[in-house]
Residue frames relative to the residue before (quaternion, step in Angstrom):
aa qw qx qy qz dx dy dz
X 1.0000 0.0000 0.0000 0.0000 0.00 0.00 0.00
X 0.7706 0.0524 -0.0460 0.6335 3.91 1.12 -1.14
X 0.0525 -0.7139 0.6972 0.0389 3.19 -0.62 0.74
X 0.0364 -0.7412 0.6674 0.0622 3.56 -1.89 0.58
X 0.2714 -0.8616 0.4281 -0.0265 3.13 -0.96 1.10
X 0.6919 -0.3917 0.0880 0.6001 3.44 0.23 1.11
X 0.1596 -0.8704 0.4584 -0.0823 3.02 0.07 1.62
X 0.0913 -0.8699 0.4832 0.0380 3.52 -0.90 0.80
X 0.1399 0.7247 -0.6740 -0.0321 3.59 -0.77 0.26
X 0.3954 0.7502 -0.5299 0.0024 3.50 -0.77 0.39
X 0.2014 -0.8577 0.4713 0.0403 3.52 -0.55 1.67
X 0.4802 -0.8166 0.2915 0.1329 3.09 -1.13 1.81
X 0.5523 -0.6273 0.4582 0.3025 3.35 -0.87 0.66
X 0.2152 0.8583 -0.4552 -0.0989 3.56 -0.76 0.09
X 0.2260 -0.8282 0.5129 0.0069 3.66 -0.12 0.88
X 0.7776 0.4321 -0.2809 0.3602 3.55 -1.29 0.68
X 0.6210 -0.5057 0.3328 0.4979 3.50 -1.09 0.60
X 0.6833 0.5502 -0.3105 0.3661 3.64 1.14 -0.61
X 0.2567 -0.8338 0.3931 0.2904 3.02 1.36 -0.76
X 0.2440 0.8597 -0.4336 0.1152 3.34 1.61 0.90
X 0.5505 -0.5836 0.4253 0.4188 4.06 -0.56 -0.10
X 0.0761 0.8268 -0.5478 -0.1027 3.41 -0.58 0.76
X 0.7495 -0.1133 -0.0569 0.6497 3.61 1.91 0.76
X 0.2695 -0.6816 0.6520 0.1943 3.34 -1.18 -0.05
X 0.6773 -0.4388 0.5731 0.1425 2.93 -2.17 0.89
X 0.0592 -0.8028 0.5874 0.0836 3.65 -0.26 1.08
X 0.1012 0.8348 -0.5403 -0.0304 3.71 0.60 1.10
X 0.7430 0.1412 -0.3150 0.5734 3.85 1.20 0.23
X 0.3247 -0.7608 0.5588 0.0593 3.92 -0.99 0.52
X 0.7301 -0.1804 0.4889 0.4421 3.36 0.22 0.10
X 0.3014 0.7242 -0.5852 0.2055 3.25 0.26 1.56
X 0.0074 0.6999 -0.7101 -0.0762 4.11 -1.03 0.59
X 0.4106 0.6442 -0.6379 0.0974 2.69 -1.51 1.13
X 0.0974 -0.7217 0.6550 0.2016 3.97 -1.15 0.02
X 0.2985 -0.6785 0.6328 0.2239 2.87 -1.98 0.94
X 0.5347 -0.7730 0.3275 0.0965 3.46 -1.18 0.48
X 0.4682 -0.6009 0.4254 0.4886 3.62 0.05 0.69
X 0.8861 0.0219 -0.0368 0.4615 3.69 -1.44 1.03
X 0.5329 0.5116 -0.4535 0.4986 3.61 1.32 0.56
X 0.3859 -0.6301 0.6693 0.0779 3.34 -1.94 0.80
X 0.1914 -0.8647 0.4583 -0.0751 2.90 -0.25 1.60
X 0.2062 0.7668 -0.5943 -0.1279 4.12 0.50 0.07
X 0.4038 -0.4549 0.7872 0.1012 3.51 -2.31 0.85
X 0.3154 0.5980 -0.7159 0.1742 4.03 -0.50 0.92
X 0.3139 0.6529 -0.6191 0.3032 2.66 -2.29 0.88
X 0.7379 -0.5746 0.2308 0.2683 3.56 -0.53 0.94
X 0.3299 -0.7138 0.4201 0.4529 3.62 -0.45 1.01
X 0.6374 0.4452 -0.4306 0.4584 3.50 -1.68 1.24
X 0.4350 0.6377 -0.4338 0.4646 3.77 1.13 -0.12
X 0.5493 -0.6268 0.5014 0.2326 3.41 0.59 -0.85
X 0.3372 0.7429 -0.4314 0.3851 3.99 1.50 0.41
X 0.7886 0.2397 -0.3014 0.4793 3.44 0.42 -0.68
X 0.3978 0.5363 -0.5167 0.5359 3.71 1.03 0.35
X 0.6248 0.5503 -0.3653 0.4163 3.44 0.14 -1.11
X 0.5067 0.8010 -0.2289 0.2218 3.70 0.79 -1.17
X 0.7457 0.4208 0.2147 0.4700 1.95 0.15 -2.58
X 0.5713 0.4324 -0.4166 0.5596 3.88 0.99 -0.50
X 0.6843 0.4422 -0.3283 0.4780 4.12 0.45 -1.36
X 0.7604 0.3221 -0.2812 0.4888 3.80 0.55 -0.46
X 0.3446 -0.7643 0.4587 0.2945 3.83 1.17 0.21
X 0.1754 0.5111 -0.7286 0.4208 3.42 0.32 1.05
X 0.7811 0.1655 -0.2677 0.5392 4.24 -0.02 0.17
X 0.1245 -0.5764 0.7249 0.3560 3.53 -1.37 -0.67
X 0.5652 -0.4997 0.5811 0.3054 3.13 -1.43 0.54
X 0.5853 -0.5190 0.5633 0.2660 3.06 -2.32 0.43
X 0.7041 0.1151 0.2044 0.6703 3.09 1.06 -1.50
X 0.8238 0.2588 -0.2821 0.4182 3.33 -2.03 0.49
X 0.4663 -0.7085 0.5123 0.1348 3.17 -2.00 0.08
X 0.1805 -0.7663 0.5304 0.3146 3.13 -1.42 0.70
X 0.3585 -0.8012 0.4631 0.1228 3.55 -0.82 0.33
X 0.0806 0.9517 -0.2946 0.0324 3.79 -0.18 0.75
X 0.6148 -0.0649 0.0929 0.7805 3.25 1.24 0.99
X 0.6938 -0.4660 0.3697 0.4059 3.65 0.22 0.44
X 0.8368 0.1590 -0.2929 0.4343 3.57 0.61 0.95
X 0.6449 -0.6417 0.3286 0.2538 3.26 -1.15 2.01
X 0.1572 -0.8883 0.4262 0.0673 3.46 -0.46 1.20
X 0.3519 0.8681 -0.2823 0.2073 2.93 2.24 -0.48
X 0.8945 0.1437 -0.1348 0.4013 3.79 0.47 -0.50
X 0.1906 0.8910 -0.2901 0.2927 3.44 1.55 0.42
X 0.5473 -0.6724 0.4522 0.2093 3.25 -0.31 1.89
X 0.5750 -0.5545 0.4402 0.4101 3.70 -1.47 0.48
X 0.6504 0.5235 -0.3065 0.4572 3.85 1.06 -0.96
X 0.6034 0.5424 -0.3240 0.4866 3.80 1.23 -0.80
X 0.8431 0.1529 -0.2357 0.4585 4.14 0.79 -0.94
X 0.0144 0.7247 -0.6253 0.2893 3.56 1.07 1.03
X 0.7213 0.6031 -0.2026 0.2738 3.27 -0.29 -1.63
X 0.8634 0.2802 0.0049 0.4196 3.15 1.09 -1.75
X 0.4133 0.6745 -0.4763 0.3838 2.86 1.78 0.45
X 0.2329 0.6188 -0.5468 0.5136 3.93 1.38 0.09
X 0.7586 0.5213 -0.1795 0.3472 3.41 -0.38 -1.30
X 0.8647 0.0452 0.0917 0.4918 3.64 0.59 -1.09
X 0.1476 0.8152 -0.5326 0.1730 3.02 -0.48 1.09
X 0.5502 -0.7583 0.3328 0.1070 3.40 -1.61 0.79
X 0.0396 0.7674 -0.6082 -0.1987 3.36 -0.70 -0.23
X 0.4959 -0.6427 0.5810 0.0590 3.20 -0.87 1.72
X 0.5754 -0.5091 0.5663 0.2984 3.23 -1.71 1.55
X 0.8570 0.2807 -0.0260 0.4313 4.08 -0.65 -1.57
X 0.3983 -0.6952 0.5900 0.0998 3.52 -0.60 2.03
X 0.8253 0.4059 -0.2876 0.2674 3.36 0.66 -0.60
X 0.6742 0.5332 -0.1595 0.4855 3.54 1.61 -0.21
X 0.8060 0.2510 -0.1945 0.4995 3.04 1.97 -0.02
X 0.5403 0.3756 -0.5282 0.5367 2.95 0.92 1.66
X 0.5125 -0.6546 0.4608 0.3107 3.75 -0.97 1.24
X 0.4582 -0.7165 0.4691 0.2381 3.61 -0.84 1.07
X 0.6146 0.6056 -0.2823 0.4193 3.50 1.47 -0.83
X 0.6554 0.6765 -0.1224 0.3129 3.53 1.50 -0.56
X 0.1755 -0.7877 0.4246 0.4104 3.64 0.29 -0.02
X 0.4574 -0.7776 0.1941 0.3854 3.24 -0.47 -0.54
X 0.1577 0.6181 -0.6144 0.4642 3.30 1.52 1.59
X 0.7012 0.4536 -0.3891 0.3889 3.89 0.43 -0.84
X 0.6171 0.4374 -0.4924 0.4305 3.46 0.62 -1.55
X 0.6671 0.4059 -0.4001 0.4798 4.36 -0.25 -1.40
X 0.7911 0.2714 -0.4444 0.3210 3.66 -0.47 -0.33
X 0.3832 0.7419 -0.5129 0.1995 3.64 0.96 -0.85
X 0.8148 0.3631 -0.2890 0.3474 3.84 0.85 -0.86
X 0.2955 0.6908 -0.4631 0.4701 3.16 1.96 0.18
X 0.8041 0.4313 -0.1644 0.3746 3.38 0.27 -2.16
X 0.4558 0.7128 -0.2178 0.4866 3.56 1.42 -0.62
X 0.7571 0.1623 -0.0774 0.6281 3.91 0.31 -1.25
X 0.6080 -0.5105 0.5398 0.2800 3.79 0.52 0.04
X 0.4891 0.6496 -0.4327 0.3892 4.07 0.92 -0.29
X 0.0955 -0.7186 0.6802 0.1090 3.53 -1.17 1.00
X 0.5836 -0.6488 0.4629 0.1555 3.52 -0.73 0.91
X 0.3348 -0.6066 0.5761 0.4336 3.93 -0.36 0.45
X 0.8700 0.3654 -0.2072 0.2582 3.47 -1.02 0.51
X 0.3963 -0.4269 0.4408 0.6830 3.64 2.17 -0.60
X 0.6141 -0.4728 0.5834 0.2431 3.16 -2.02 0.38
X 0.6283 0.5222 -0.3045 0.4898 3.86 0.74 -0.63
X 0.5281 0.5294 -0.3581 0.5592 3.59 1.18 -0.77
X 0.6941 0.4935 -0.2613 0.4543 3.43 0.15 -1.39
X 0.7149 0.4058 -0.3124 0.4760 3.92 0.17 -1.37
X 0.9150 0.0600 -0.3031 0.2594 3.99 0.55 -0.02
X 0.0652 -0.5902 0.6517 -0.4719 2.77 1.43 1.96
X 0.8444 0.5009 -0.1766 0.0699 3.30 -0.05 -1.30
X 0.5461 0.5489 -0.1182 0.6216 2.57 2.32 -0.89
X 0.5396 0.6608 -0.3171 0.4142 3.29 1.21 -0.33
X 0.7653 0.4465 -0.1141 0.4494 3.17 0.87 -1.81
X 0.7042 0.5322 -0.2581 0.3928 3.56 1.62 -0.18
X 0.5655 -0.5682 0.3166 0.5070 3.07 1.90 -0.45
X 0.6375 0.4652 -0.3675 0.4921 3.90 1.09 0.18
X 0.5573 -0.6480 0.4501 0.2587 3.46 -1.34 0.32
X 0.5710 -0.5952 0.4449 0.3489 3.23 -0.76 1.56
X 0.7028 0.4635 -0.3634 0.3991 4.23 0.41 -0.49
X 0.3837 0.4848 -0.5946 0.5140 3.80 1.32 0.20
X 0.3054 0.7457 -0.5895 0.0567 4.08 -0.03 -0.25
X 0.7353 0.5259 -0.1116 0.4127 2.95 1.20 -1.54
X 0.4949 0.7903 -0.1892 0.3078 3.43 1.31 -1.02
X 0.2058 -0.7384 0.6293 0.1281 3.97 -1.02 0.57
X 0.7037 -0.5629 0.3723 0.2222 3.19 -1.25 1.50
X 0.5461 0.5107 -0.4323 0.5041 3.91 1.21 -0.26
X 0.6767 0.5323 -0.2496 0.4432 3.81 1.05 -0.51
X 0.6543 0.3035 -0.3355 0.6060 3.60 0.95 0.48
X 0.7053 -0.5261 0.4489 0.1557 3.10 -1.93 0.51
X 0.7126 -0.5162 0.2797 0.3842 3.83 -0.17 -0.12
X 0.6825 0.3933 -0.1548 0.5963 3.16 1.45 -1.34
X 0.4682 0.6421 -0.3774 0.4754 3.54 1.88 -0.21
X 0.6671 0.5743 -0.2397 0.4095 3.16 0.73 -1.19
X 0.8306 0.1538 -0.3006 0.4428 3.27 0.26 -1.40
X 0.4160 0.3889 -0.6033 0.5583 4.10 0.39 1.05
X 0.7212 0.2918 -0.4852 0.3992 3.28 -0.29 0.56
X 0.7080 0.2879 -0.3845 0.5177 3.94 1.43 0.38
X 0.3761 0.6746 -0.4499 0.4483 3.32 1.48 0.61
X 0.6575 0.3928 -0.3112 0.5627 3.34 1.26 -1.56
X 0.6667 0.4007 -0.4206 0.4669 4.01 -0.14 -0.47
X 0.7489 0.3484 -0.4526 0.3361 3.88 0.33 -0.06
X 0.8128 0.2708 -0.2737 0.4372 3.47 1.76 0.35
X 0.2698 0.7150 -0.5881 0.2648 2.79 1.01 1.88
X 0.5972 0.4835 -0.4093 0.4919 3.64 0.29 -0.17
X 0.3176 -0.6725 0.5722 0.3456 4.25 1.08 -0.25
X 0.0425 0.8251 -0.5630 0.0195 3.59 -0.09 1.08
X 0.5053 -0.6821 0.4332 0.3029 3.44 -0.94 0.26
X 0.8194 0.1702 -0.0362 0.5462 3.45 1.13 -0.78
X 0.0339 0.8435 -0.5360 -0.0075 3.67 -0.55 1.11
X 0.3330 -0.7600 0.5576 0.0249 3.47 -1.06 1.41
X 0.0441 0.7668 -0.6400 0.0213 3.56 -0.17 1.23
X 0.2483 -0.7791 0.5755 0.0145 2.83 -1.11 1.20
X 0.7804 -0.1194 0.0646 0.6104 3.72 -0.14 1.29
X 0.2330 0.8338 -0.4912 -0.0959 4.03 0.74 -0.15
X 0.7291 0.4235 -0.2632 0.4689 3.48 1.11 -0.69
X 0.4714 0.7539 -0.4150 0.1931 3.84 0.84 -0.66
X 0.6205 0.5495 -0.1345 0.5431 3.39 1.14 -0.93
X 0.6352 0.4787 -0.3675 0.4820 3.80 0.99 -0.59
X 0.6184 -0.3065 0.6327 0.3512 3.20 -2.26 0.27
X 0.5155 -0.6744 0.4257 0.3133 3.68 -1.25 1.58
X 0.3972 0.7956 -0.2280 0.3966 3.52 1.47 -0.75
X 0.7707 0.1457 -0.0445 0.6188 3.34 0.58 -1.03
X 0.3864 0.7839 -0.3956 0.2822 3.67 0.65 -0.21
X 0.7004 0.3904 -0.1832 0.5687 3.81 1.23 -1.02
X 0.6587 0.5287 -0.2766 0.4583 3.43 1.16 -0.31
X 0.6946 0.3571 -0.2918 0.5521 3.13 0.84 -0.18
X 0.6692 0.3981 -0.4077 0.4769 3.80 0.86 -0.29
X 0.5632 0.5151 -0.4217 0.4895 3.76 1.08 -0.01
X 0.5041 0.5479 -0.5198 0.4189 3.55 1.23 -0.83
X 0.6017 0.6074 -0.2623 0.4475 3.93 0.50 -1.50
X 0.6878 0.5131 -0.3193 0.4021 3.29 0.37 -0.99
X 0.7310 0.4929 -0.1749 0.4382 3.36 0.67 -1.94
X 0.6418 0.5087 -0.2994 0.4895 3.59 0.80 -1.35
X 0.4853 0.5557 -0.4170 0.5309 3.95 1.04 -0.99
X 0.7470 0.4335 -0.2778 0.4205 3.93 -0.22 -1.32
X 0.6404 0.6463 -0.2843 0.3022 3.14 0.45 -1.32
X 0.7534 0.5766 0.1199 0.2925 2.69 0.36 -2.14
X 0.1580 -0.8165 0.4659 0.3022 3.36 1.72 -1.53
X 0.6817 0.5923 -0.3878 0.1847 3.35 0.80 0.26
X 0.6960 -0.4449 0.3853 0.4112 3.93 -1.34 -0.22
X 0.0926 0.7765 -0.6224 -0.0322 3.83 -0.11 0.84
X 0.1834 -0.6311 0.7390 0.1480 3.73 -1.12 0.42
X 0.1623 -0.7561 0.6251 0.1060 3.64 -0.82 1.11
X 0.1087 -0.8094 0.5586 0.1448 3.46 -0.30 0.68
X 0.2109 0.8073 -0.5298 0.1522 4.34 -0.19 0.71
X 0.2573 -0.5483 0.7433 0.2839 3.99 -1.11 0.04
X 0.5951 0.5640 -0.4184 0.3908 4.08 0.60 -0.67
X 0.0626 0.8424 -0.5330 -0.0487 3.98 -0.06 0.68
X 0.0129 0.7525 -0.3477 0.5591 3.23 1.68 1.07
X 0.8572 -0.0029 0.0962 0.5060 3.47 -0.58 -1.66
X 0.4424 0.5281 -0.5326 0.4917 3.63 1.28 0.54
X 0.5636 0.6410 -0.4132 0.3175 3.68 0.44 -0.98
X 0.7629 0.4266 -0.1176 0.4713 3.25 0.80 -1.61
X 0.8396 0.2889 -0.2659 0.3754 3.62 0.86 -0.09
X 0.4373 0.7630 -0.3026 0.3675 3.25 1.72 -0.94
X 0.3468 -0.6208 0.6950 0.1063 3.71 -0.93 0.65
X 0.5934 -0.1081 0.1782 0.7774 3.83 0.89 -1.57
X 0.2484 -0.7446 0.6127 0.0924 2.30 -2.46 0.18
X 0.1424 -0.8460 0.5015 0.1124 3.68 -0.52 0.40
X 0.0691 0.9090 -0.4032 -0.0802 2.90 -0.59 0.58
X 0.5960 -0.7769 0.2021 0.0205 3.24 -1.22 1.30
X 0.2198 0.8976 -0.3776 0.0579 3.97 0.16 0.48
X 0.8710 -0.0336 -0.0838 0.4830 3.35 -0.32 1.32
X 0.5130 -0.4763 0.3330 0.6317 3.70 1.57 0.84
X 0.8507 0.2048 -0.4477 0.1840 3.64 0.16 1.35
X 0.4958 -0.6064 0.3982 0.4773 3.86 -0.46 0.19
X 0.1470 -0.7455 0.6381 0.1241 3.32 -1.27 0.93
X 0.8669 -0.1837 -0.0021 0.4633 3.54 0.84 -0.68
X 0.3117 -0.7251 0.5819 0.1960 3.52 -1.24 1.05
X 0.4104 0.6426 -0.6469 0.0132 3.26 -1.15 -0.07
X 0.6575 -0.2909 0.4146 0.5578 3.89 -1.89 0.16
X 0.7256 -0.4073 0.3628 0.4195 2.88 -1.92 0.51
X 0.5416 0.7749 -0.2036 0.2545 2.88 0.52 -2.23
X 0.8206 0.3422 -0.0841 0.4499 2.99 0.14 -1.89
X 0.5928 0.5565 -0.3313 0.4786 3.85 0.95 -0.64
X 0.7596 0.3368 -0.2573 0.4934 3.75 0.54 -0.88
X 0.4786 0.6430 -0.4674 0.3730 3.58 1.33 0.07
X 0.7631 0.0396 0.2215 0.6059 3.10 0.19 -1.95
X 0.0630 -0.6970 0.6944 0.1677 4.15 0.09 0.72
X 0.3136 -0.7074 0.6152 0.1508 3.21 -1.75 0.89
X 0.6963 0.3572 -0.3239 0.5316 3.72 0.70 -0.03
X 0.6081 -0.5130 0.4121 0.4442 3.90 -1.66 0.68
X 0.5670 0.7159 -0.3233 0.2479 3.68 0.97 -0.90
X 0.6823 0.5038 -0.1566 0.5062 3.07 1.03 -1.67
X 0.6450 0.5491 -0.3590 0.3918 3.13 0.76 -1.07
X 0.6998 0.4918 -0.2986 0.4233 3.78 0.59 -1.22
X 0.6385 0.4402 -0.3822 0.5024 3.87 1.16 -0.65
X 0.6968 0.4831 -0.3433 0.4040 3.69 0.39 -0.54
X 0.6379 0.4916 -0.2753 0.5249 3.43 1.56 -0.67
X 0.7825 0.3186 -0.3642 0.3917 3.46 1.10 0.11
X 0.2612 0.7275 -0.5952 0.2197 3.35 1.15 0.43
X 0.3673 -0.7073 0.5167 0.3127 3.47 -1.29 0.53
X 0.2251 -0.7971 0.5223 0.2031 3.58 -1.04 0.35
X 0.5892 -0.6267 0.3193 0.3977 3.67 -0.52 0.26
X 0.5535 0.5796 -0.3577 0.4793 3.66 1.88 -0.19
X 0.4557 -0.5983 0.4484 0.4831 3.52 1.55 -0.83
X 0.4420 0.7159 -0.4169 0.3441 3.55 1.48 0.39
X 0.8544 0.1733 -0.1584 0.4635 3.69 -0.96 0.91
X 0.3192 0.5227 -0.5641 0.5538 3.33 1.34 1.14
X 0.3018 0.7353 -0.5735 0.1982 3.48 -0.50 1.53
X 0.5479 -0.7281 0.4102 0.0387 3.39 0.55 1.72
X 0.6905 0.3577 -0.0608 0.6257 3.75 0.83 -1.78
X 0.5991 0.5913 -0.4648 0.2745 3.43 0.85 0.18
X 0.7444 0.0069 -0.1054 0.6593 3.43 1.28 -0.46
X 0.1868 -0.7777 0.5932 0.0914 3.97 -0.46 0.71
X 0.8159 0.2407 -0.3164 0.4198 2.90 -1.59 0.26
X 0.4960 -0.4943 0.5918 0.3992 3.97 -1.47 -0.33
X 0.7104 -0.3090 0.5097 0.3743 2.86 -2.20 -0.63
X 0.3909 -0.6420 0.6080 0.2558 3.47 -0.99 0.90
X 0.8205 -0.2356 0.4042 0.3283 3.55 -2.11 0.42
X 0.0715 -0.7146 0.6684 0.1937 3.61 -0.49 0.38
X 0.6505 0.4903 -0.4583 0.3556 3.39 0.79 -0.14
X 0.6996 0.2697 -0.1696 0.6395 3.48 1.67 0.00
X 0.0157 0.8793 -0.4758 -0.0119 3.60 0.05 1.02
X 0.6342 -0.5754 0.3657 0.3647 3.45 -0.63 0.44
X 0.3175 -0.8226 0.3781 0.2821 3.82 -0.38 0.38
X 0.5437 0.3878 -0.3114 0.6761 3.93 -0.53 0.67
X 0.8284 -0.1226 0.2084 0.5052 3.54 -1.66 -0.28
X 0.2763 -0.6789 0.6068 0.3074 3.77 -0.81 0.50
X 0.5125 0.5560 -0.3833 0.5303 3.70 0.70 -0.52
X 0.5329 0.6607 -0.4967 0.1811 3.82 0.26 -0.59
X 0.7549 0.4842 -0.3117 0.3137 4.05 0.81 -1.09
X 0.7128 0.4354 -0.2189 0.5044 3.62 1.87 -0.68
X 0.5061 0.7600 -0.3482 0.2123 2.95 1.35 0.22
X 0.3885 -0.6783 0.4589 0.4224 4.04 -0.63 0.29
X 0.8099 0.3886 -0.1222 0.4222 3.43 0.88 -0.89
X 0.1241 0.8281 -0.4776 0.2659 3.65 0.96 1.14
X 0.0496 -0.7132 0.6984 -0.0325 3.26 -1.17 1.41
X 0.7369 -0.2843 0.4456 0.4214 3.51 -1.75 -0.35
X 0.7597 0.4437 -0.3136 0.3573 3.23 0.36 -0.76
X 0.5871 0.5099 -0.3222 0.5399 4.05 1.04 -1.07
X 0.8462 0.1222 -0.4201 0.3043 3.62 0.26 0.31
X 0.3644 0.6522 -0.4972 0.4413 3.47 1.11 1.33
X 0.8672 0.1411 0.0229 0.4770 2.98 0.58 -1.87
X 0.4113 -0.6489 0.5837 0.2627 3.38 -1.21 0.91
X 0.4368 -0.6735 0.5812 0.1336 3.95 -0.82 1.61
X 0.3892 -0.6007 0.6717 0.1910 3.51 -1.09 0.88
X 0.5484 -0.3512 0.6045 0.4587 3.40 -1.84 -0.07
X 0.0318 -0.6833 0.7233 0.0947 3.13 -1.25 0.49
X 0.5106 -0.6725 0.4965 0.2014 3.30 -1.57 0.93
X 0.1177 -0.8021 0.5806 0.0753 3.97 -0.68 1.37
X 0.7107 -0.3704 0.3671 0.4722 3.76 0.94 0.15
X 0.7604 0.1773 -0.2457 0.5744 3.53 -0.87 1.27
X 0.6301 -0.4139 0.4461 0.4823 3.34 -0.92 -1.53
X 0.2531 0.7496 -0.4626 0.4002 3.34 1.01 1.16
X 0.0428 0.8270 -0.5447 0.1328 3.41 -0.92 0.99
X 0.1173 0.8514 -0.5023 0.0954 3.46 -0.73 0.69
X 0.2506 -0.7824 0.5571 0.1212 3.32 -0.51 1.58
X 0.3877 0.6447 -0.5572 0.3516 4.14 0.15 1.50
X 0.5180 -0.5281 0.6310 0.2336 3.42 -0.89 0.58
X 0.7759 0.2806 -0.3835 0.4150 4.02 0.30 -1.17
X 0.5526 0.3927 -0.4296 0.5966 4.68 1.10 0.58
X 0.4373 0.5598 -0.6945 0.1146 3.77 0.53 0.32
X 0.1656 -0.6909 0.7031 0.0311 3.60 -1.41 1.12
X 0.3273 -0.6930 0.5154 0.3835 4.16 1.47 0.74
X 0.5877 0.3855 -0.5648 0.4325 4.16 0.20 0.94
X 0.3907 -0.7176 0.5671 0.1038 3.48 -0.74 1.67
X 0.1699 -0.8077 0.5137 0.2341 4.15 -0.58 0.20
X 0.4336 -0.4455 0.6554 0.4289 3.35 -1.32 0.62
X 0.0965 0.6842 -0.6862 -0.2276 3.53 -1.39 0.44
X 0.3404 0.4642 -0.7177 0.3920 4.04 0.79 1.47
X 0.8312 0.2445 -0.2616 0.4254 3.83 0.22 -0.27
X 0.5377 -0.6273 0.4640 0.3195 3.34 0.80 -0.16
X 0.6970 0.5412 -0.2759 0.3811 3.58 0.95 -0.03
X 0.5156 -0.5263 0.4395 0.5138 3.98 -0.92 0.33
X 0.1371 -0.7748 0.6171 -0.0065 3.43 -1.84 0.97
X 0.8331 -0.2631 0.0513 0.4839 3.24 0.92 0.27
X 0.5164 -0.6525 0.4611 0.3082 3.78 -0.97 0.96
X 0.6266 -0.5197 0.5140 0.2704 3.53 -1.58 0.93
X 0.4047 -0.5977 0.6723 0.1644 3.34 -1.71 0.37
C-alpha cells in the first residue's frame, strides 16, 4: 500500500549573522521500506533514531530531501497542499500527546467531525450520527458528544483522536508514539484498541513506539530504527526469538519485567550520537559489544537471513544483500 524509497530528511544547520549552513541534521538516511495492506507495521528504537521524522515524511507533514514516497502506486513525495487534500481520506495520524492534539475550544462532536466538515463528506445518517458511531467503536459513550477535551482523562483523550482519524474509513494509519504519554495502566488498552480496529477494519497501521513491550503484542513485523536508519526487519515472533543485530538485542534485554529480570543498564551504554555528526562505518559501531576493524570503516548492508529477515551487522553477513522494499534477497556482494 506505502512503499518508501531511500528516504531522506536531513535539516540544515545554520550558524552566523548570515545564517549560512555549516551541515545538517541527518534525522532520516536512506530509508526502504513498504507497508502492507492489513499488515502492522511497528518503527521501534530509541528517542533520536529518527521515527517520528519518518512519520511526518509518509504523512507529508515534511517533504523529503531525497527519495520517494509511494502510495498505492503513485509518488506522493512532493505534492502541493491542494494536490494531498484528497488523500488525506486515505492517511491519517495518530499524534504522540492527547493533550496538544485536540483544540480545547472544541467539544468533541466538532473535534470527530472536523474531517467530515473538512472533505465536504455527509455521513449516512447526519454527522452527529456518525461522530457517536464513533465513540462507540472506541470505547466512550455516544453522550460525551457534547463534552470538551479538558473533561476526559488522557487515555480518554487519545480515543477521541483515534475516533476522528477513522472517520473518513482510511486505509492507512500512522501512530506516532500513541501510548507514550499515557498512564502505564491504560497504555495496553489503547494499543490493542489500534491493533483490533487495524484487524477489524482491514487496514495498513504503521505503529510508531521506542516501548517494544506494547509492540510485541501488536506488531505483525518489526523494524527497527537507529540513527535515521533500519537495521533489522523481521516478524515479530521471530525478532523476540532470536534478535539478529547487537541493537535489538540490547532493547529486548532491557525490557523491564515484573521479577526485575532484563534490567541490564551495561547492556547498552552511552546514548545516540549527533545525527548531525554520525559515526563513520556501522553507526551502531561505538556502543557496540561486538566491535571489529571492519564496523568502523564499512557501512553493513541489510543482509538477507531467510524469509523476510534482515540484518544490517557484519557478524550475519551471508554475502546475500536484501531488497528491504520487498523483503526478499536481491543480489550477491562483491
Amino acid at each position: 500500500m506505502l512503499s518508501a524509497e531511500r528516504l531522506q530528511m536531513h535539516f540544515p544547520v545554520r550558524r552566523g549573522l548570515l545564517r549560512r549552513k555549516v551541515g545538517a541534521v541527518q534525522a532520516v538516511d536512506g530509508l526502504t521500506f513498504d507497508v502492507r495492506r492489513g499488515e502492522t507495521l511497528s518503527l521501534v528504537g530509541e528517542s533520536g533514531c529518527g521515527k517520528t521524522t519518518t512519520g511526518r515524511l509518509l504523512t507529508r507533514l515534511l517533504e523529503p530531501t531525497d527519495g520517494t514516497v509511494t502510495f498505492e502506486g503513485r509518488d506522493i513525495s512532493h505534492l502541493g497542499v491542494s494536490e494531498m487534500r484528497p488523500l488525506r481520506r486515505d492517511i491519517q495520524m495518530v499524534f504522540q500527546d492527547p493533550y496538544s492534539s485536540l483544540n480545547p475550544r472544541h467539544t468533541v462532536g466538532t473535534i470527530i467531525g472536523a474531517p467530515f466538515k473538512i472533505q465536504g463528506v455527509e455521513p449516512k445518517g447526519g454527522v452527529k450520527q456518525a461522530v457517536q458511531d464513533l465513540l462507540a467503536l472506541v470505547g466512550l459513550s455516544p453522550e460525551h458528544y457534547n463534552r470538551y477535551p479538558h473533561e476526559f482523562s488522557g487515555g480518554q483523550r487519545q480515543r477521541i483522536g483515534i475516533a476522528r482519524t477513522l472517520a473518513l474509513r482510511p486505509k492507512l494509519i500512522i501512530a506516532d508514539e500513541p501510548v507514550s504519554a499515557l498512564d502505564v495502566s491504560i497504555q495496553a488498552q489503547v494499543a490493542n484498541l489500534l491493533g483490533r480496529l487495524a484487524r477489524e477494519r482491514g487496514l495498513a497501521l504503521l505503529l510508531i513506539s521506542h516501548d517494544l513491550g506494547i509492540v510485541h503484542h501488536v506488531a505483525d513485523v518489526v523494524s527497527v530504527m537507529y540513527l535515521g536508519v533500519i537495521v533489522e526487519t523481521a516478524r515479530t515472533r521471530e525478532l523476540w526469538a532470536a534478535p539478529q543485530h547487537p541493537y535489538t538485542e540490547a532493547l529486548i534485554a532491557a525490557i523491564p519485567h515484573a521479577d526485575g529480570a532484563g534490567l541490564l543498564p551495561e547492556a547498552l551504554p552511552g546514548e545516540v550520537p549527533d545525527p548531525a555528526q554520525p559515526p563513520s562505518g556501522c553507526r551502531f559501531h561505538p556502543r557496540c559489544a561486538h566491535v571489529f576493524d571492519r564496523c568502523s570503516v564499512e557501512v553493513p548492508p541489510l543482509y538477507a537471513l531467510g524469509g523476510e529477515r534482515t540484518a544490517a551487522c557484519f557478524l550475519r553477513d551471508t554475502g546475500v544483500v536484501a531488497d528491504a522494499e520487498s523483503r526478499t534477497p536481491a543480489k550477491e556482494t562483491t
